[in-house]
C-alpha positions as CSV (number, residue, x, y, z in Angstrom):
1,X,43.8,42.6,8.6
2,X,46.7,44.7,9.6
3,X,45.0,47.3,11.1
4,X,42.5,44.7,13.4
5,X,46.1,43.2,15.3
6,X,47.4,46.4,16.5
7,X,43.9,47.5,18.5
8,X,44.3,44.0,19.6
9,X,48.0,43.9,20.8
10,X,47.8,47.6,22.5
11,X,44.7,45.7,24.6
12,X,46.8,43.0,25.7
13,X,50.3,45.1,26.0
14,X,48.4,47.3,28.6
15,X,46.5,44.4,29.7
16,X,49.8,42.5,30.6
17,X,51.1,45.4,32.4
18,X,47.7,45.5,34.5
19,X,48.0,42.0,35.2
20,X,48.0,40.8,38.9
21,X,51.0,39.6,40.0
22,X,52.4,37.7,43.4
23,X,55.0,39.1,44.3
24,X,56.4,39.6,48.5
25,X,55.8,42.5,50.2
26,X,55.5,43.4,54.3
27,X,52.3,42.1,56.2
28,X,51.4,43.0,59.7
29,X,48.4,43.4,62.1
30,X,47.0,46.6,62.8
31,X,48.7,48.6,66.0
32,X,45.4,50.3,66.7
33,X,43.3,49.5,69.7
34,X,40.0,49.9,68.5
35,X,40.6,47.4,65.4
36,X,42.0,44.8,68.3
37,X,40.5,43.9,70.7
38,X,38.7,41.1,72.8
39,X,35.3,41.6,74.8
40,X,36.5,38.5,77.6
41,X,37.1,35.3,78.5
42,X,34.3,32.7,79.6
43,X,36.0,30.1,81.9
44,X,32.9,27.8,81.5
45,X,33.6,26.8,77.5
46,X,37.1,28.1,77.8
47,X,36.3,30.4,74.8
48,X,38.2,34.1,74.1
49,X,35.0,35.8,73.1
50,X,34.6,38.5,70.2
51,X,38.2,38.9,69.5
52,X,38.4,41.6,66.7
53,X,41.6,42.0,64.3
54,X,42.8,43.3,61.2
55,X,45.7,42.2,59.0
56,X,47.4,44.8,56.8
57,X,50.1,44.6,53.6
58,X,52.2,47.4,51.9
59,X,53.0,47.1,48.6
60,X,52.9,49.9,45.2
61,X,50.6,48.2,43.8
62,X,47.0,47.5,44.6
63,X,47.0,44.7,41.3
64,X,49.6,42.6,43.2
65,X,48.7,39.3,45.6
66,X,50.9,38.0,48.3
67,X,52.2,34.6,48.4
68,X,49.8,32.2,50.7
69,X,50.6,32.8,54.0
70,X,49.3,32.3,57.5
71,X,48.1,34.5,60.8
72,X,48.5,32.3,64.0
73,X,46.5,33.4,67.1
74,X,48.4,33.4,70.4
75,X,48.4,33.4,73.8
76,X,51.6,34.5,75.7
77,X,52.5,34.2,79.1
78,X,56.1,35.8,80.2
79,X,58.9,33.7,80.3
80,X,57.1,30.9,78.5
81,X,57.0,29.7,74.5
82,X,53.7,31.2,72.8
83,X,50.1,28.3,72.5
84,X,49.1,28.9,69.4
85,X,45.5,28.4,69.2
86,X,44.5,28.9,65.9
87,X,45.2,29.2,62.3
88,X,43.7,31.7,59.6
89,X,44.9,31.0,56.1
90,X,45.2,33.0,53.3
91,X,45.4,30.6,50.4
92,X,44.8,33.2,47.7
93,X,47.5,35.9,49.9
94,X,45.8,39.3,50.1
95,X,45.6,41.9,47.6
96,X,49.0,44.9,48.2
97,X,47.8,47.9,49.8
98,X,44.7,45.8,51.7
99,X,43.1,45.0,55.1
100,X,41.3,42.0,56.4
101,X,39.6,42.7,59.1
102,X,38.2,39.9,61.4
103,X,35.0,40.3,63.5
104,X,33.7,38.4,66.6
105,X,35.5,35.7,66.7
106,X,35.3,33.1,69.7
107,X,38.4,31.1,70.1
108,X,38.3,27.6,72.2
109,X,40.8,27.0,74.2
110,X,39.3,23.6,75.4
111,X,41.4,21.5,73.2
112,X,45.1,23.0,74.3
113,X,46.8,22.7,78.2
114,X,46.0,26.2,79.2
115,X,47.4,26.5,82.9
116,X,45.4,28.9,85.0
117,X,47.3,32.4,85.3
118,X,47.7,35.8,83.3
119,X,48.4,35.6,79.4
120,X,48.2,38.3,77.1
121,X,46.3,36.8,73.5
122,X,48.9,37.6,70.3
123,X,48.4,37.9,66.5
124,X,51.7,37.0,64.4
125,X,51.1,37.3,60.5
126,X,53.1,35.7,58.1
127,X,53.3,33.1,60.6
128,X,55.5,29.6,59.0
129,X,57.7,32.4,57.3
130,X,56.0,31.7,53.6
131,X,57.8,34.3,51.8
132,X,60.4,36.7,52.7
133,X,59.4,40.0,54.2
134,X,59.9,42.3,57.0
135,X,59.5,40.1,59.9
136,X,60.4,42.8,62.9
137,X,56.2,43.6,63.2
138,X,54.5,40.9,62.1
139,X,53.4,40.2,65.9
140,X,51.5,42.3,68.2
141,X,50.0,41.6,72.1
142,X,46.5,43.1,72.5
143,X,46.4,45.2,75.2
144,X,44.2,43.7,77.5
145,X,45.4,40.5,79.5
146,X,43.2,37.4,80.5
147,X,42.6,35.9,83.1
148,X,42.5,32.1,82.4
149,X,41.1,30.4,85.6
150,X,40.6,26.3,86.3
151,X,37.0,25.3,84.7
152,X,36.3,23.7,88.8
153,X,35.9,27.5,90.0
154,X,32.7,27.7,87.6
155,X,33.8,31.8,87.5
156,X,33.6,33.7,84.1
157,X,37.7,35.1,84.1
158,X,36.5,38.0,82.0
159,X,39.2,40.6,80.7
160,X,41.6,40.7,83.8
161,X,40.9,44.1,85.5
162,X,44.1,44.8,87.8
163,X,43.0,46.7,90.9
164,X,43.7,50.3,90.5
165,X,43.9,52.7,93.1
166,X,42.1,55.7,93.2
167,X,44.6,59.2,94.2
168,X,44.0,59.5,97.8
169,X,42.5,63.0,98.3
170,X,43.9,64.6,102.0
171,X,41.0,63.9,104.2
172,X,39.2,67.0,106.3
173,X,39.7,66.7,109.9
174,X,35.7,66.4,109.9
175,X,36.2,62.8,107.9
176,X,38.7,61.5,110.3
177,X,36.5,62.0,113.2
178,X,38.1,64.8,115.0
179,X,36.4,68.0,115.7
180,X,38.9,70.8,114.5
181,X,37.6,73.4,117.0
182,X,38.4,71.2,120.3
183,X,41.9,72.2,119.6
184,X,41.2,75.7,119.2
185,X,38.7,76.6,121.7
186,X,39.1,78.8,124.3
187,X,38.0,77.0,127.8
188,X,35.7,80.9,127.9
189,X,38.1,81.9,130.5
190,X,37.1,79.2,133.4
């Protein structure tokens, strides 16, 4: 019977050191552009439309679990304390070494006191400070402002476009009008 138990113990020695385990290690959201990013903001429901995210961990080992945490949606406006307008949790943490990515979501605003102006929509993971981690980028703006406007103007805000100027090109003499050779011409000796 000897010889049966070792077999056995090796499979759960090396299944033991397999095991998944929770322990801390850094989250954040993802710094590039095309994993976040909004496609605009419809005034009428007050809804951030088809915001796209993705929340990343570290770790040395792919086995390993966070603690539960959460990832609090934002909106920031300079100078003021962030709305934070909604929750995702991760009751099960995430697997070390992982993404979550989040697709076309639509966020209401309807329920929080949005004043109309320019606010810039935020991601900030690890969120109530559930375990102890590098905390210096666990938040991240998107890029694009939004333009929240009153619901009485019945006008989609949309992503907030700032009016850019085009480089002025010198304009010809022929654009402004004038006729270059008047200058130049010889009266034809009158």
């Amino acid at each position: 019977m000897k010889l049966y138990l070792l077999p056995l113990l090796a499979v759960l020695s090396i299944a033991e050191v397999n095991a998944q385990a929770v322990k801390n290690t850094n989250t954040y959201p993802t710094n590039l552009e095309e994993n976040m990013y909004f496609e605009g903001y419809d005034a009428n429901t007050k809804t951030i439309k088809g915001v796209h995210f993705m929340v990343l961990t570290d770790g040395n080992n792919s086995l390993d679990r966070t603690p539960p945490f959460v990832t609090k949606i934002y909106l920031y406006q300079e100078g003021k304390d962030p709305i934070f307008i909604k929750t995702y949790e991760f009751e099960n943490g995430m697997k070390h070494m992982s993404a979550k990515e989040f697709k076309n979501e639509n966020i209401s605003i309807q329920e929080f006191n949005v004043e109309p102006g320019i606010y810039r929509l935020g991601l900030y993971t690890n969120a109530e400070s559930s375990f102890q981690e590098e905390m210096s980028d666990n938040a991240m703006l998107f890029r694009d402002p939004i333009n929240i406007k009153a619901s009485s103007t019945n006008k989609p805000g949309g992503i907030y476009n700032m009016e850019k100027k085009s480089p002025e090109k010198p304009k010809s003499d022929e654009e402004d009008g004038e006729d270059v050779d008047e200058e130049n011409q010889d009266d034809g000796g009158e």
